[in-house]
C-alpha positions as CSV (number, residue, x, y, z in Angstrom):
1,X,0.0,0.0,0.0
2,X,1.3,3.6,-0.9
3,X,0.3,5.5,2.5
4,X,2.0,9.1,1.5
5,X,3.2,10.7,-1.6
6,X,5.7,13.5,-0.6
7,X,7.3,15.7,-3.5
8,X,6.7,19.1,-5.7
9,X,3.4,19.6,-6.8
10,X,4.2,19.3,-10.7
11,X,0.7,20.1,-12.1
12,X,-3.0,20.7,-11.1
13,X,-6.0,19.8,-13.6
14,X,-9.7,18.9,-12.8
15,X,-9.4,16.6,-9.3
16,X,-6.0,14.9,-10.7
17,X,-2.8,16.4,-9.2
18,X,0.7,15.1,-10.1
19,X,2.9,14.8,-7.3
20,X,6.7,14.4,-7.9
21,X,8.5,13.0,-5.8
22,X,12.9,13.0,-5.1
23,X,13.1,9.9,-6.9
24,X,11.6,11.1,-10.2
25,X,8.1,9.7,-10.0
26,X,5.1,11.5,-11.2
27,X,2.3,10.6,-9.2
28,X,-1.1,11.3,-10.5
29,X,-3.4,11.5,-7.0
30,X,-7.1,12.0,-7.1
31,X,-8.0,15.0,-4.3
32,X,-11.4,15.9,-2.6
33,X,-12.7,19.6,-4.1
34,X,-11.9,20.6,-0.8
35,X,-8.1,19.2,-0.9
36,X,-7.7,20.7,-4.2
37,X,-8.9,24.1,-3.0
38,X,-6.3,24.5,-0.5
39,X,-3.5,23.0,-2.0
40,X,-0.5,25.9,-2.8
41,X,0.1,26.5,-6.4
42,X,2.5,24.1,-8.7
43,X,6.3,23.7,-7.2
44,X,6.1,23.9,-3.7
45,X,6.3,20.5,-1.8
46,X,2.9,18.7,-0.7
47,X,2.7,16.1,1.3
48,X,-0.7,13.7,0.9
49,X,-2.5,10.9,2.6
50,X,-3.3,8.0,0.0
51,X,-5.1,4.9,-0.2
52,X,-4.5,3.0,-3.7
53,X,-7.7,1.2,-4.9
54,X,-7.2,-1.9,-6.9
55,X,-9.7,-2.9,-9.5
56,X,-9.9,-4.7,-12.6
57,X,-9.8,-1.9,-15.3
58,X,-6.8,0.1,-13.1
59,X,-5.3,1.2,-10.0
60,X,-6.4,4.6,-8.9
61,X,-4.5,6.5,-6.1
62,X,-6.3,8.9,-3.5
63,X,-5.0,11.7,-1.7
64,X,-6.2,13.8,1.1
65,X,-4.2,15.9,3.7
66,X,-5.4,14.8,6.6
67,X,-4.8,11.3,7.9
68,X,-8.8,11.7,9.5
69,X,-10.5,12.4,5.7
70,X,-8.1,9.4,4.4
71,X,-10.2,6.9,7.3
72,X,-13.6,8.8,6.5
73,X,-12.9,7.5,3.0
74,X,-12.3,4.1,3.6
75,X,-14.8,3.6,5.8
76,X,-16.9,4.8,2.9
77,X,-15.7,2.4,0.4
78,X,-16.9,-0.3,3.2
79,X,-20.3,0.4,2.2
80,X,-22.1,-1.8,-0.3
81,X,-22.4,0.1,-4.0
82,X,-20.1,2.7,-2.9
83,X,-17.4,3.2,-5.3
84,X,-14.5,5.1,-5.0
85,X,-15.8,8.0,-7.6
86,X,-19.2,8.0,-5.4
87,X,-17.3,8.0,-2.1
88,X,-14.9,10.9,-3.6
89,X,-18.0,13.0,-5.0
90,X,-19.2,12.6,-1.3
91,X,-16.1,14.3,0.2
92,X,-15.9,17.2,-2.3
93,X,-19.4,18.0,-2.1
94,X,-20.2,17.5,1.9
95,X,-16.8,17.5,3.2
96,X,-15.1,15.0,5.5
97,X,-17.1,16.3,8.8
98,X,-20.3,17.0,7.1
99,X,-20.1,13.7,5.9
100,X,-19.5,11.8,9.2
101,X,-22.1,14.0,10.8
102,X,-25.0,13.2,8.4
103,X,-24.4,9.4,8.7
104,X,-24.3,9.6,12.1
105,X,-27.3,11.8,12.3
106,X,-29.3,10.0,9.4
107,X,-29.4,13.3,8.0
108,X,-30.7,11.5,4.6
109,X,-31.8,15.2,3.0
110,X,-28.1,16.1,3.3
111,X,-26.7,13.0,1.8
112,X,-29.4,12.6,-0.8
113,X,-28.2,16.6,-2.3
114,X,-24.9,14.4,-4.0
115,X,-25.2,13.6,-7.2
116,X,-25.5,9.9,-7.8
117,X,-26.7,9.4,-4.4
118,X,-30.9,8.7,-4.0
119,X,-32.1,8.3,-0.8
120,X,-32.3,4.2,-0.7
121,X,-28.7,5.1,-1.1
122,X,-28.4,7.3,1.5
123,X,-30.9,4.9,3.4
124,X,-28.2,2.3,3.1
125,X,-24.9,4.1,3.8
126,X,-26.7,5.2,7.1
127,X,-27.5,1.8,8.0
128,X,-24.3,0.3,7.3
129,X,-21.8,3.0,8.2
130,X,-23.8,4.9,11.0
131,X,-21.8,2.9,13.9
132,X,-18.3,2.8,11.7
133,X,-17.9,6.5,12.4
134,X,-17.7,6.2,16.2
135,X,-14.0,6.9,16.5
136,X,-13.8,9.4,14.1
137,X,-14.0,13.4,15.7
138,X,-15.5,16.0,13.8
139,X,-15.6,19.4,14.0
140,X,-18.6,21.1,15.8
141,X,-20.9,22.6,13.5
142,X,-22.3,25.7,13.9
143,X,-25.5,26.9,14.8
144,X,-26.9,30.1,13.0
145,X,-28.1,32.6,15.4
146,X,-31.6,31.8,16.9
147,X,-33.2,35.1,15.1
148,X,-32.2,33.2,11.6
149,X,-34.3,30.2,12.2
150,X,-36.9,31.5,10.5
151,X,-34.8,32.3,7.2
152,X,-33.4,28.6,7.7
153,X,-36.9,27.1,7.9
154,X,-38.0,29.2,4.6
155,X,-34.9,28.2,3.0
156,X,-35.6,24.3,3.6
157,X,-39.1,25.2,2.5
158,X,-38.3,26.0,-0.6
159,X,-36.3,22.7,-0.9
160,X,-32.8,23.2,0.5
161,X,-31.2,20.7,2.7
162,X,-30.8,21.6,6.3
163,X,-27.6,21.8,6.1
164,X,-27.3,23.8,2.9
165,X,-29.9,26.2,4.4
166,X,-27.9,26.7,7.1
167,X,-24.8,27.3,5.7
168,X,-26.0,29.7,3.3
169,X,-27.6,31.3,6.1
170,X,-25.1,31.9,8.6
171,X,-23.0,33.4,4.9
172,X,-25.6,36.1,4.5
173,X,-25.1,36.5,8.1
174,X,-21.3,37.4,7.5
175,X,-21.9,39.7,4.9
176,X,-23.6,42.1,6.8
177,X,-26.3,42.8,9.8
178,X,-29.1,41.0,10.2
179,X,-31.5,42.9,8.9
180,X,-35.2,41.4,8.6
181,X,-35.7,37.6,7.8
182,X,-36.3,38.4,4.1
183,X,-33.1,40.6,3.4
184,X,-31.5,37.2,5.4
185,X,-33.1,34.9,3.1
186,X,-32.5,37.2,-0.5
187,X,-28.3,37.2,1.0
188,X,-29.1,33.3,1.7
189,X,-30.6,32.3,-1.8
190,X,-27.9,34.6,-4.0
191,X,-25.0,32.4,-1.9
192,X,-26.8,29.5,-2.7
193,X,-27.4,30.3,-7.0
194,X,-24.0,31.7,-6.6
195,X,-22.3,28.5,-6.2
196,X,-24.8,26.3,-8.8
């Protein structure tokens, strides 16, 4: 098993990064949206987390920078129909803690927002992996202020996930003063088209 790939970054493109290493090998390593986001730009050194996944039509190597997202993934590949491609599409669009949280919490409107995952899907990953995630700490998520429940609860009304709603609430939140629950909930909706 390859469990780090140390060396220059050598070139970014799509999720694929190439890592070379001291020895001369190029290492293309498939990254989370989130990994690739905070990665530095091409030539400075990067050191990654991988897990190599075997299969028939190739070998595949994942990378993440945190030894915590690396287990998150695995676990997820334990689950029955989930797929490397599905379990990575998972990470980059939930994020390793959101993740863990929304199978532990059998938050199935979370899961069911990533594309290629229905909600017998997300029924099943919750069943299977809901006790996996035990030893695995998260982050604390947090709460919008009580005064924005309201703009959360019209937010999920209109179809959001909880914990889109809330994210893109406690954003229009940041980007200025309260205001009343509407002006919350117009700041909320353009963060949310924003990022479609």
């Amino acid at each position: 098993m390859i469990a780090t790939v140390t060396g220059l970054l050598a070139a970014r493109e799509g999720e694929t990064v190439v890592l070379q290493t001291d020895g001369g090998v190029g290492y293309a390593v498939t990254v989370p949206l989130g990994v690739f986001e905070r990665l530095p730009e091409p030539g400075a050194r990067v050191s990654l987390y991988t897990e190599l996944v075997v299969r028939e039509d190739g070998w595949s190597l994942f990378g993440f920078d945190r030894a915590a997202d690396r287990t998150v993934f695995q676990r997820l590949l334990g689950a029955s129909g989930f797929g490397p491609r599905l379990a990575l599409a998972l990470l980059s669009a939930l994020g390793p803690d959101r993740t863990v949280r929304s199978i532990r919490e059998g938050d199935l409107a979370a899961l069911s927002t990533v594309s290629g995952i229905g909600r017998k899907k997300a029924e099943r990953l919750v069943l299977e992996l809901r006790d996996r995630f035990d030893d695995v700490s998260v982050a604390p998520v947090e709460r919008p202020a009580s005064g924005s429940s309201q703009a959360v609860r019209a937010l999920v009304g209109l179809g959001y996930a909880p914990a889109a709603a809330e994210d893109a609430v406690r954003g229009a939140l940041a980007g200025g003063p309260d205001g009343d629950t509407a002006a919350v909930v117009r700041r909320a909706l353009a963060g949310l088209t924003g990022k479609k």
